[in-house]
C-alpha positions in Angstrom: 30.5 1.1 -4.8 28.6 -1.3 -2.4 27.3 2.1 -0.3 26.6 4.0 -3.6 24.2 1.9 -4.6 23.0 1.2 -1.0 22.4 5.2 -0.9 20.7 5.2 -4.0 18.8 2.0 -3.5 17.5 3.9 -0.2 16.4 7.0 -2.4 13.6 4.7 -4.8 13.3 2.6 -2.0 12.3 5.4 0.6 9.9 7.7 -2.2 8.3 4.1 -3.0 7.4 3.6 0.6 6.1 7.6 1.3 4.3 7.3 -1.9 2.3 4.5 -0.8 1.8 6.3 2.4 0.7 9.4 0.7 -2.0 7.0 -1.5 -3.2 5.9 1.9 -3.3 9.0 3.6 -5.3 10.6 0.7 -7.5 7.7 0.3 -8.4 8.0 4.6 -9.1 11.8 3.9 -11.3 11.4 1.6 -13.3 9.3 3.6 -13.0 11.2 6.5 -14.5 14.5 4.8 -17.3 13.5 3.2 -18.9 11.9 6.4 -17.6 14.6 8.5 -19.0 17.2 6.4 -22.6 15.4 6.4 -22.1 15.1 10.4 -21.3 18.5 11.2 -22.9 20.1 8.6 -22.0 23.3 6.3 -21.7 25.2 9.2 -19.6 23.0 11.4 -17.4 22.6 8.3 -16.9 25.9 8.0 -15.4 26.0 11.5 -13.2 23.5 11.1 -11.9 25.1 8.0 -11.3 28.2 9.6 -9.6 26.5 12.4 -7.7 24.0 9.8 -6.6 27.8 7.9 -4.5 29.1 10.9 -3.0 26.0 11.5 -1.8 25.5 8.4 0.1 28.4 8.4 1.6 27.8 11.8 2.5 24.6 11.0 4.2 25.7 7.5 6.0 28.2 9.7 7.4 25.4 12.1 7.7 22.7 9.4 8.3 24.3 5.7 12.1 24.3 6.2 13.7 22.3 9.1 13.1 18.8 8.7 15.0 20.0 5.5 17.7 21.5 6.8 17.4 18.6 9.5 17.7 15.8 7.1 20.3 17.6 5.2 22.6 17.8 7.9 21.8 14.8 9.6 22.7 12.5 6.4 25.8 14.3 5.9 27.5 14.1 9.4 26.1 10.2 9.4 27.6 9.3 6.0 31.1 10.7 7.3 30.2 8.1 10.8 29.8 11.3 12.9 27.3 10.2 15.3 28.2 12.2 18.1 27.5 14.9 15.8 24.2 13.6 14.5 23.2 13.3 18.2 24.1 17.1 19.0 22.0 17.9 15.2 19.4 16.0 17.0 19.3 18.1 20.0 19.9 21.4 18.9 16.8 20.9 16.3 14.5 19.1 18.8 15.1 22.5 20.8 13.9 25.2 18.1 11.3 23.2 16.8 9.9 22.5 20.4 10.1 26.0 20.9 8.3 27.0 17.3 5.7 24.3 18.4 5.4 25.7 21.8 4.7 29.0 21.0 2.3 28.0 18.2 0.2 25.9 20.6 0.1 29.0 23.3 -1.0 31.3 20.6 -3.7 28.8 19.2 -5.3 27.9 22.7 -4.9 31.0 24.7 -5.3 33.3 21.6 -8.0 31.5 20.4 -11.1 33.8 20.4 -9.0 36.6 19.7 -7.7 34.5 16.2 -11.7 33.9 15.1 -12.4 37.4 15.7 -9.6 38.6 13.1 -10.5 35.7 10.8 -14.2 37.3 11.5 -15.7 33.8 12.4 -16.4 34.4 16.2 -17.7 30.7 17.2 -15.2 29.1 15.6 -12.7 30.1 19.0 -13.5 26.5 20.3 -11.8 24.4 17.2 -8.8 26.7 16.9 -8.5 25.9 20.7 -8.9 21.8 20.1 -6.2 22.1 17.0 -3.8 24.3 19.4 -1.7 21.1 20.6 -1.4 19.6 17.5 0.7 22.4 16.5 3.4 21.7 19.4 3.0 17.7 18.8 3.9 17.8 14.6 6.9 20.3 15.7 7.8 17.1 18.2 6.9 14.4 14.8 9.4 16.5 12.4 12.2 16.0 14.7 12.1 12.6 14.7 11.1 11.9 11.0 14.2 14.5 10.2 16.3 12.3 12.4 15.1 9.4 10.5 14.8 10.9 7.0 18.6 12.1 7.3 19.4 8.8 7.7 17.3 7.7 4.5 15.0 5.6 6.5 11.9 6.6 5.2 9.5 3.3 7.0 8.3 5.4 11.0 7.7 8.3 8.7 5.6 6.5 6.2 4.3 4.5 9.0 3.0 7.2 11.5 1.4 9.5 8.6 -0.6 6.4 8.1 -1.2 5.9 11.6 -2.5 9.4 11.9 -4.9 9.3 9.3 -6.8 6.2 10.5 -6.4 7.8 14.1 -7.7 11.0 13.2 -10.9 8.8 10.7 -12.0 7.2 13.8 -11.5 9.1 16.8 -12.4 12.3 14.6 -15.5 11.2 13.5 -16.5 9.4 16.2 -16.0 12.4 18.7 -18.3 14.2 16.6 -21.1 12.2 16.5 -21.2 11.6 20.3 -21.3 15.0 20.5 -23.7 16.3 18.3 -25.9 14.1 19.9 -25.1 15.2 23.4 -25.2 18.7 22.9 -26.7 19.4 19.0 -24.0 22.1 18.7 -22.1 22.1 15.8 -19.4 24.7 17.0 -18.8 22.3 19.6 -19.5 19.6 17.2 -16.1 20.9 14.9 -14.5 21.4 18.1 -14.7 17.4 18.6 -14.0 17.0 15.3 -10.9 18.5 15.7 -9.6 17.2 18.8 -9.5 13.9 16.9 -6.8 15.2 14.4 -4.7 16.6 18.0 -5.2 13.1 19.5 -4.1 11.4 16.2 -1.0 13.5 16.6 -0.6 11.9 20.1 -0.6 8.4 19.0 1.6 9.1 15.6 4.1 10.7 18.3 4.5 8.4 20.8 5.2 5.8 17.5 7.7 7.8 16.8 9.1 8.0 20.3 8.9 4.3 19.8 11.0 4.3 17.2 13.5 7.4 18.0 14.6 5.5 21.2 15.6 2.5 19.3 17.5 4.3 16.6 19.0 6.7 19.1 20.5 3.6 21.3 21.5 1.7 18.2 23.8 4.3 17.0 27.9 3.6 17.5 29.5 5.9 19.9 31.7 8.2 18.0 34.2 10.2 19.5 35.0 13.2 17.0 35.4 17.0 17.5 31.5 17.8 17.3 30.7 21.5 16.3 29.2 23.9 18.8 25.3 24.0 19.9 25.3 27.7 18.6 27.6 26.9 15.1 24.4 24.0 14.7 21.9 25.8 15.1 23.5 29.1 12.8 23.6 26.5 9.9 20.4 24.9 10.3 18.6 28.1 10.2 20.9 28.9 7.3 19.2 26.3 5.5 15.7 26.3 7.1 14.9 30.0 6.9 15.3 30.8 3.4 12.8 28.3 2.7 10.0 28.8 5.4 9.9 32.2 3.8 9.4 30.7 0.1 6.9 29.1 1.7 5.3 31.6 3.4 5.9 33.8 0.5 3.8 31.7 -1.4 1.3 31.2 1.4 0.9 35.1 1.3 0.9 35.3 -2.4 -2.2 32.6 -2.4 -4.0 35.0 -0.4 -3.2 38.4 -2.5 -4.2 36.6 -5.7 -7.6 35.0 -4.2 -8.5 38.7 -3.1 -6.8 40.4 -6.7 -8.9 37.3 -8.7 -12.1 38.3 -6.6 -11.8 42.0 -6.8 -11.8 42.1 -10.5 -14.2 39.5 -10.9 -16.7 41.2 -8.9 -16.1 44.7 -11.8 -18.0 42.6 -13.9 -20.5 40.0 -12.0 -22.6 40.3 -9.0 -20.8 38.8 -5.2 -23.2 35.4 -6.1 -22.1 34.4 -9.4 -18.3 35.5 -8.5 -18.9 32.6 -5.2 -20.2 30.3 -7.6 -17.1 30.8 -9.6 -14.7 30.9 -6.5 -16.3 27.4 -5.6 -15.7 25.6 -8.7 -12.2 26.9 -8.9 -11.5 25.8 -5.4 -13.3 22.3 -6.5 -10.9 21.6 -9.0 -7.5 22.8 -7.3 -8.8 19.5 -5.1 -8.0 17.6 -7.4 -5.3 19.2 -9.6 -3.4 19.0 -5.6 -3.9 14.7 -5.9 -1.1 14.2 -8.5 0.8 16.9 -7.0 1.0 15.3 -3.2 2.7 12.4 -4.9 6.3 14.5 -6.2 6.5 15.5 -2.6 7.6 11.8 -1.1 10.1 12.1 -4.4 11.6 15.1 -2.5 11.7 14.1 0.9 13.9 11.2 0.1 16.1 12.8 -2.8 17.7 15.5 -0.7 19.0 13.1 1.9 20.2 10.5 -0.8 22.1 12.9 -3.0 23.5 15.1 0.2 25.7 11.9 1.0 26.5 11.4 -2.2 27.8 14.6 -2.3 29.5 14.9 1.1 31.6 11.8 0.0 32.6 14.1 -3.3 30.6 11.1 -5.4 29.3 13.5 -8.4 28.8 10.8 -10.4 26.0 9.1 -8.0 24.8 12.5 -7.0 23.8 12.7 -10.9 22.6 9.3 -11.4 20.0 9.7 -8.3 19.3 13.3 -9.0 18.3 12.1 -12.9 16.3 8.9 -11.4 14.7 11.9 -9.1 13.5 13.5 -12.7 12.7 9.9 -14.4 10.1 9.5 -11.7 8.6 12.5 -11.5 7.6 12.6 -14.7 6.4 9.0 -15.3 3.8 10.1 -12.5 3.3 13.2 -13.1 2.5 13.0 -17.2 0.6 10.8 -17.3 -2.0 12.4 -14.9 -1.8 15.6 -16.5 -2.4 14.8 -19.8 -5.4 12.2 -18.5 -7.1 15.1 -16.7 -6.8 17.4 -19.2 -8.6 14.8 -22.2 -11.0 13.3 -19.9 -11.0 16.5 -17.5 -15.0 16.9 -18.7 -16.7 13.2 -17.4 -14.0 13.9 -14.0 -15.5 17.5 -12.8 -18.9 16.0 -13.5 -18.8 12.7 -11.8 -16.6 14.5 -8.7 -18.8 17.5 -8.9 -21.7 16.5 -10.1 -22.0 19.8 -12.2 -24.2 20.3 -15.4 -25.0 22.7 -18.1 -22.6 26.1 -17.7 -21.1 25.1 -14.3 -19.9 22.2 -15.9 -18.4 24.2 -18.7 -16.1 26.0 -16.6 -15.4 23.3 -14.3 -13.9 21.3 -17.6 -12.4 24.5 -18.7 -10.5 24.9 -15.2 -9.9 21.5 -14.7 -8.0 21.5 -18.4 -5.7 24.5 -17.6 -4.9 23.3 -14.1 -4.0 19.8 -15.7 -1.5 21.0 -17.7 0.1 23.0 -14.2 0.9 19.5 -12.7 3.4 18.6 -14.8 5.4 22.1 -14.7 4.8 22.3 -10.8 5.7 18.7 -10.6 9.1 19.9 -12.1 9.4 23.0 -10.3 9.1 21.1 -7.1 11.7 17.9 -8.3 14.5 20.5 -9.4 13.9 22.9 -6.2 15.1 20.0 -3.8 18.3 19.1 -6.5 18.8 23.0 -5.8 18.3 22.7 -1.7 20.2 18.9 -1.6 23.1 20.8 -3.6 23.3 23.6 -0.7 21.8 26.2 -2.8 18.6 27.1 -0.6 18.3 31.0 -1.4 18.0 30.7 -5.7 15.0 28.7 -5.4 13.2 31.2 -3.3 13.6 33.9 -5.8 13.0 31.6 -8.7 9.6 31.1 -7.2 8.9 34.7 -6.0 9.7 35.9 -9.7 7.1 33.3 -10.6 4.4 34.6 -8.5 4.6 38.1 -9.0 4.6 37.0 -12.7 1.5 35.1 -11.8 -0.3 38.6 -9.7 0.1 40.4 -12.7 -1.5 37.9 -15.4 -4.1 37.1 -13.0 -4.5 40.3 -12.6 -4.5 41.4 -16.0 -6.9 38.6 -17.2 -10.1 38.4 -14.6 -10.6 41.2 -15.4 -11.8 40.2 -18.9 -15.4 39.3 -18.9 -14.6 37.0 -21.2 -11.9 35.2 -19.4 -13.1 35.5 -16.0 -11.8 33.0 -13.7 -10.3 31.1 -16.0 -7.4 34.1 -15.9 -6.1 32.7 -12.3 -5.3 28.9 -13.6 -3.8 30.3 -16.8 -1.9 32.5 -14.4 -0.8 29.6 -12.5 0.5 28.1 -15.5 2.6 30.6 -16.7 3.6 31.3 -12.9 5.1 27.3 -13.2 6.2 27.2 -16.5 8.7 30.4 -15.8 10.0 28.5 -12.3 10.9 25.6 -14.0 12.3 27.5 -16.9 14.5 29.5 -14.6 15.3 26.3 -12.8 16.4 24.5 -15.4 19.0 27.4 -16.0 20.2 27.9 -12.5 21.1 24.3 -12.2 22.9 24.5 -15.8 24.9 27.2 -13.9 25.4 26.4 -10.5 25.5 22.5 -10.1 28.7 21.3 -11.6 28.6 18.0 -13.5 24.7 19.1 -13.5 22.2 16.3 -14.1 20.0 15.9 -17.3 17.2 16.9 -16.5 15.0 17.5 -19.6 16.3 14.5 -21.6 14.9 12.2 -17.9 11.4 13.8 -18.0 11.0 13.1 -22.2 10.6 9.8 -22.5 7.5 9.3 -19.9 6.2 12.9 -21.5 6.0 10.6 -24.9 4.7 8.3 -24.0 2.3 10.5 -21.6 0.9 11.6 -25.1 0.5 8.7 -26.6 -1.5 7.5 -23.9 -3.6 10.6 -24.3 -4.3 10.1 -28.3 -5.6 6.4 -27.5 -7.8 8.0 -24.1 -9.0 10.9 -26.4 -10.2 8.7 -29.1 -12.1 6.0 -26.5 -13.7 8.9 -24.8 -14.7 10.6 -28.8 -16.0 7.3 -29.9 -18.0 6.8 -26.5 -18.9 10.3 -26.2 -20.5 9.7 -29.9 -22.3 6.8 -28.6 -23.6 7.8 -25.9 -23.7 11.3 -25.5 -21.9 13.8 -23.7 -20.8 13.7 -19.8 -23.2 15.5 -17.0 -24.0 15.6 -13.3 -23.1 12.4 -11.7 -25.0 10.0 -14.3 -24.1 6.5 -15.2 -22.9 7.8 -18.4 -20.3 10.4 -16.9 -18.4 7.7 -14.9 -18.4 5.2 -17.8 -17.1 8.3 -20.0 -14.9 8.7 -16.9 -13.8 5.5 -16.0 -13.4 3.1 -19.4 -11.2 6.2 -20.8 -9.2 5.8 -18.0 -8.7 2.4 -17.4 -7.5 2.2 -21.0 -5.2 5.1 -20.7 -3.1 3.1 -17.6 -2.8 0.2 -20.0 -1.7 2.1 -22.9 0.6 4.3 -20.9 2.4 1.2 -18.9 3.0 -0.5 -22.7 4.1 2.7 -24.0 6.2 3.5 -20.9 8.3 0.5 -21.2 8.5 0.7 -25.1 10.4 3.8 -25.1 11.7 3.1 -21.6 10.5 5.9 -19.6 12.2 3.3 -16.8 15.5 2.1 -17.2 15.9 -1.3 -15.5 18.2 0.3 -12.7 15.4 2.3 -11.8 13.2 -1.1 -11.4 16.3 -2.8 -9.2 15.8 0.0 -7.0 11.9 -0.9 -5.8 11.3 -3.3 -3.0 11.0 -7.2 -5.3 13.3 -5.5 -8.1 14.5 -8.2 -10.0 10.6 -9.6 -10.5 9.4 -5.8 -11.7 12.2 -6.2 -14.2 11.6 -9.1 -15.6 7.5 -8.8 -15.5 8.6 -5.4 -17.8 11.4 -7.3 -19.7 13.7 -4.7 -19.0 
């Protein structure tokens, strides 16, 4: 019982420590785009972004699935003591993924003018060249945070994404400002910009070399039957490639509906006011994508945690951690939908700064896609039960029925002038609400022993809503007072902010009245016994 609840200890332990990486991360981005967009401009930005486009698919190519199917079979050989086994998992991954990074990198330097062309953003050739390494240095990161994460240690990942961010903040920045002023290009300007983020990759992978060479030498010598380089590598790609194409799938998808959603738009409106309406929309998926970047570090360390579990035929564990997995994501990811979608009016405008009708359909956007985080939130939780449990294909066509679903409402519903935009969030919506609905079901019929999973999210869904009735009444009563939210004014970010601060207080009393956290959730975090008692649990 000792390992069980070492295994499971590592699971709250491990998304505890990646969440508070994420919050740092996210917090260093956001102060590294708003100076870097003043320094190089709306031009220079849009270079980077085009650059920042085709890496993001490369890298979701190299990355989307491995480091699952890594970690997956990493913590399985090294909770039955294999080591020679994880060693050979080691190798045979480090050699695909070098190989996926490799080519990436070629394709991005030498095929560099020829990407702008096709993305029809000529100049931007010398940032897609600066961002080519990077794409062969985070194949080289994953294969050591898989080895890591397979094991359920969760701190060089958490510490090198932090190291990367401040890396990228200061050598980012500062690259382009010592070149704008040498050469007043912003092209080469972005370029500079860029070759920051491929030098933070640098430093963040020679921490992790740091690390891997450690952890490598202080694994026991083991002297089992391994399996075959070529049996290895058929079974991680078993895992890995069904769900690099979910992801791309939904990569592709993205793109379809932004061109269905501006197609139809344009039937009614002129190509000015349909921008306008793509760059509000685009505005707030920034921040309906905050809340949703926490869920992930909830993922990452589930499908290690419950994989042992499993391998060492403990159902009953794999169901406790798997319903722990659910407890948490909803008691962040309630909360933050139903703040955004009360106080979802003073946010757009003090983050925006939008007035009159811009502001309108910001809030209106901003309400719909609040209501998406919890259902995606869910969607992503029970996808990694699915993948930890072995079944990797059903949540690919769980989510492709949800995005064709989601083509065909968008679809249907830009095309009303009277809906307009608003068509493609509601069409997100529906798009998550059917995933997690046929979620729900598949893991009713394939897990056996399957976890709770709806009666796990309720409680911090309750008490999400009572913390909503008590923000909606502060923010009526000061709306009343003072008048109603626009641009960024003094009175938007008190409408904002004193909502807010009294929906955390509200929520974290009503959270522990219905006990949204049990108390062997609170053992679980680092200084356990202290949260439990400060919570009289």
């Amino acid at each position: 019982s000792n390992l069980m609840s070492e295994k499971k200890q590592n699971f709250l332990q491990g998304t505890a420590m990646l969440a508070m990486a994420t919050a740092i991360v996210k917090v260093i981005g956001a102060l590294y785009k708003i100076p870097l967009n003043a320094i190089i401009g709306t031009q220079g930005f849009g270079y980077y972004s085009t650059a920042y486009e085709i890496y993001a698919v490369l890298l979701m190519i190299s990355t989307a699935g491995l480091p699952v199917a890594m970690s997956r079979m990493i913590s399985q050989a090294s909770s039955l003591e294999q080591y020679k086994q994880v060693r050979k998992i080691y190798t045979v991954a480090r050699t695909i993924f070098l190989s996926l990074g490799l080519g990436g990198t070629l394709l991005m330097v030498f095929g560099s003018k020829l990407l702008a062309g096709a993305m029809n953003h000529g100049d931007a050739w010398m940032a897609i060249a600066a961002l080519g390494p990077a794409c062969f240095l985070i194949c080289l990161m994953s294969t050591y945070r898989g080895f890591f994460q397979g094991q359920s240690n969760m701190m060089p990942t958490s510490v090198s994404q932090v190291l990367e961010a401040i890396c990228k903040l200061a050598l980012g920045l500062g690259a382009a400002i010592v070149v704008l002023q040498l050469t007043n290009n912003y092209a080469m300007a972005a370029a500079a910009a860029i070759l920051g983020v491929t030098a933070s990759c640098l430093v963040s992978s020679l921490y992790l070399n740091h690390c891997f060479r450690k952890g490598y030498k202080a694994m026991p010598l083991t002297g089992e039957e391994g399996e075959s380089g070529k049996t290895i590598a058929k079974s991680l790609l078993a895992i890995a490639v069904p769900i690099t194409i979910g992801a791309a799938g939904l990569q592709f998808l993205t793109v379809l509906e932004t061109g269905t959603y501006m197609g139809r738009l344009l039937e009614t409106m002129t190509q000015e006011q349909a921008n306008v309406q793509k760059g509000i929309y685009n505005f707030t998926q920034k921040i309906y994508n905050m809340p949703c970047a926490f869920i992930t570090p909830i993922t990452i360390s589930a499908i290690p945690s419950i994989t042992a579990l499993l391998t060492k035929e403990n159902h009953k564990g794999a169901k406790e951690t798997a319903e722990s997995a659910a407890r948490v994501t909803a008691l962040i990811s309630a909360p933050c939908a139903v703040g955004l979608m009360v106080v979802a009016q003073p946010v757009v405008a003090v983050l925006g700064g939008y007035t009159g009708e811009r502001l309108a359909l910001a809030t209106n956007l901003m309400t719909i896609l609040g209501a998406c985080i919890v259902f995606n939130a869910v969607v992503l939780m029970t996808n990694a039960l699915l993948q930890a449990h072995g079944h990797v294909n059903l949540p690919v066509i769980n989510m492709f029925v949800g995005g064709i679903l989601k083509l065909a409402a968008v679809f249907i519903l830009t095309g009303n002038p009277h809906i307009g935009i608003l068509g493609t969030p509601i069409g997100s919506l529906i798009c998550y609400v059917s995933i997690t609905a046929l979620n729900l079901i598949t893991i009713k019929r394939v897990i056996p022993h399957s976890p709770a999973i709806v009666k796990n999210l309720l409680r911090s869904v309750m008490a999400a809503l009572i913390m909503g009735g008590a923000v909606w009444l502060t923010h009526f009563g000061l709306a009343s007072w003072l008048g109603q939210a626009s641009g960024r004014s003094l009175v938007s970010v008190v409408l904002c902010g004193v909502p807010v601060v009294v929906g955390v207080v509200v929520y974290a009393v009503a959270a522990i009245a219905l006990k949204a956290i049990t108390r062997d959730d609170c053992m679980l975090l680092p200084k356990g016994e202290k949260i439990a008692k400060l919570l009289h649990l």
